[in-house]
C-alpha positions, 0 to 999 in steps of 0.5 A: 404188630405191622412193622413196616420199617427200622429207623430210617430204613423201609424194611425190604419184603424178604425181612419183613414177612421174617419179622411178622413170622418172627413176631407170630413165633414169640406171641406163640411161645409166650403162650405155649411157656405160659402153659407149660408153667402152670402144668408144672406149677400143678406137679412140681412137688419136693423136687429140687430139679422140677423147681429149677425146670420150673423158674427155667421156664419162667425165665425163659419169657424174658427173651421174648419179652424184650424183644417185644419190646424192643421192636416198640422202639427200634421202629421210631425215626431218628430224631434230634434228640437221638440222632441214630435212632432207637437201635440199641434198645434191642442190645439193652433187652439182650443184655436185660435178659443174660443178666436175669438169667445169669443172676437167677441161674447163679443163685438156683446153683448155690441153692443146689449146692447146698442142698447136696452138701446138707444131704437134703432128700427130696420129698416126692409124695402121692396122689389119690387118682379115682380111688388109687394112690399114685406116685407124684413122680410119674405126674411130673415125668409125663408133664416134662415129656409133654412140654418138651415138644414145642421149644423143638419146634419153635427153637428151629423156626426161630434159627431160620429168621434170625439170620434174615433180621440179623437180630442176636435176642431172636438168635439167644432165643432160638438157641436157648429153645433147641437146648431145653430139651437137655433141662427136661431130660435132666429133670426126669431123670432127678425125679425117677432117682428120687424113685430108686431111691438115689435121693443125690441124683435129684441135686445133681440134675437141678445143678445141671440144669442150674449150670445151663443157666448161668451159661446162657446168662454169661453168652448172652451178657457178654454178647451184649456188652461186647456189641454195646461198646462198639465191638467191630460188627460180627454175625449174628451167631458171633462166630465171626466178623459180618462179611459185609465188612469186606463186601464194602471195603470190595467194592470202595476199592472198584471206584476208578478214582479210590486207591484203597479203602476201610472200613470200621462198622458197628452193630447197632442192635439190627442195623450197621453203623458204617465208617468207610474210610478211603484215600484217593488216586488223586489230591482233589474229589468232588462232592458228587464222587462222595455221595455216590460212594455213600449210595454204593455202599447203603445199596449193599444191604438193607442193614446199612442205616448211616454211612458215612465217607472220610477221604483220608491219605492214611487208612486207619490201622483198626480198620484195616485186618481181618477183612472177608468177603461173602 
């Protein structure tokens, strides 16, 4: 897949090699989590914890789906029947995928829960290897330890590019990827207690497993809808407001004929919707003033895809906090 462009935007050479890396990186784990769910399919036995471990890695496809996907149509040029082009369908697919995995994480708790209150003991049965009885657990132990190799690898190549692409389902992927090193070591040691005979512990690692989840469905959900209505534009790992915000705001303020400016700037999926607002020194701008103030400003960053200038004699009180410079 050769994506060139987003929207109206030429991507420049920096972000387009990260998204054909990035493209190569989420074909890649599709595969590797393709394999993995069959080798876990072949041991997963009576265990509560392997079958959570299991339906876990199914889910985890979604995120690399959607943003397949999304990459279909954040490409297509703006048209007159959608005038800002085709962003948010990557807001939808990470909405999309929190819901999934805060639907299915939920239930697999509940079913955890259940099965600790009813006291159910886990079955784990053997197998006939040339000629000699093995546990099934230890099958399950070393196919836990095989598979929990590769998120390790392409978790971390993915952190890199999300803060390249400015793109939050890469980030949630790559984020969920570093963490499934947890729901492994969670898994093994359900198993092994079902081997020492503390049946309870088996439970106890699907519910945790389950746990984390619901907790990856509940970040990625709201991140979603947080953006999806328009939250001010924040980083890609939303621990605070994009410093672009103050860098446009910077330099409105350094043209000789604005007083002050503001700006109030949107996240469209993995382009900014910008309105800079400024009141000038004088009662009169020229056309040419305006438009050479719009170009200053989409000259900042090639995620700036529509920006728009209102010459106003107030700033807006929305858009006038919190302002950062990088």
């Amino acid at each position: 897949m050769r994506i060139d462009s987003v929207g109206r935007t030429d991507l420049p050479d920096q972000q387009r090699e990260a998204l054909r890396s990035a493209v190569r990186w989420e074909w890649f784990t599709i595969g590797y989590t393709t394999v993995t769910i069959v080798l876990i399919a072949l041991v997963v036995g009576g265990s509560q914890a392997m079958k959570t471990a299991w339906i876990e890695d199914m889910l985890s496809l979604i995120p690399q789906i959607s943003f397949l996907l999304a990459l279909l149509f954040i490409r297509r040029r703006p048209t007159r029947a959608f005038p800002f082009g085709l962003h948010r369908v990557m807001g939808v697919g990470h909405l999309v995928a929190g819901v999934a995995l805060l639907a299915i994480g939920g239930s697999l708790a509940i079913e955890s829960v259940i099965g600790l209150v009813k006291a159910e003991h886990p079955a784990i049965g053997t197998v006939r290897v040339f000629g000699a009885t093995v546990w099934l657990g230890w099958f399950m132990v070393a196919v836990m330890a095989l598979v929990v190799v590769g998120p390790f690898f392409y978790g971390h190549a993915k952190a890199k590019l999300a803060p390249v692409l400015h793109n939050k389902v890469l980030y949630a992927d790559a984020d969920m990827a570093k963490a499934d090193w947890t729901t492994t070591v969670a898994s093994i040691v359900g198993v092994l207690g079902v081997g020492i005979g503390l049946w309870w512990l088996d439970g106890v690692a699907a519910l945790f497993i389950s746990v984390g989840i619901v907790w990856d469905g509940i970040k990625n959900a709201r991140t979603a809808i947080l953006d999806l209505i328009d939250q001010r534009a924040r980083t890609e790992d939303d621990s605070g407001t994009h410093p672009l915000i103050g860098r446009i705001v910077q330099r409105l303020e350094e043209l000789p004929w604005v007083d002050a400016a503001a700006v109030r700037m949107r996240d469209m999926g993995q382009v900014f919707h910008v309105e800079a607002y400024v009141v000038p020194r004088r009662r009169k701008v020229r056309v040419r003033e305006l438009d050479d103030a719009r170009r200053a400003v989409a000259e900042i960053d090639w995620k700036m895809q529509d920006v728009s200038i209102v010459v106003v004699t107030t700033l807006p009180e929305e858009a006038t906090d919190e302002i950062v410079v990088a």
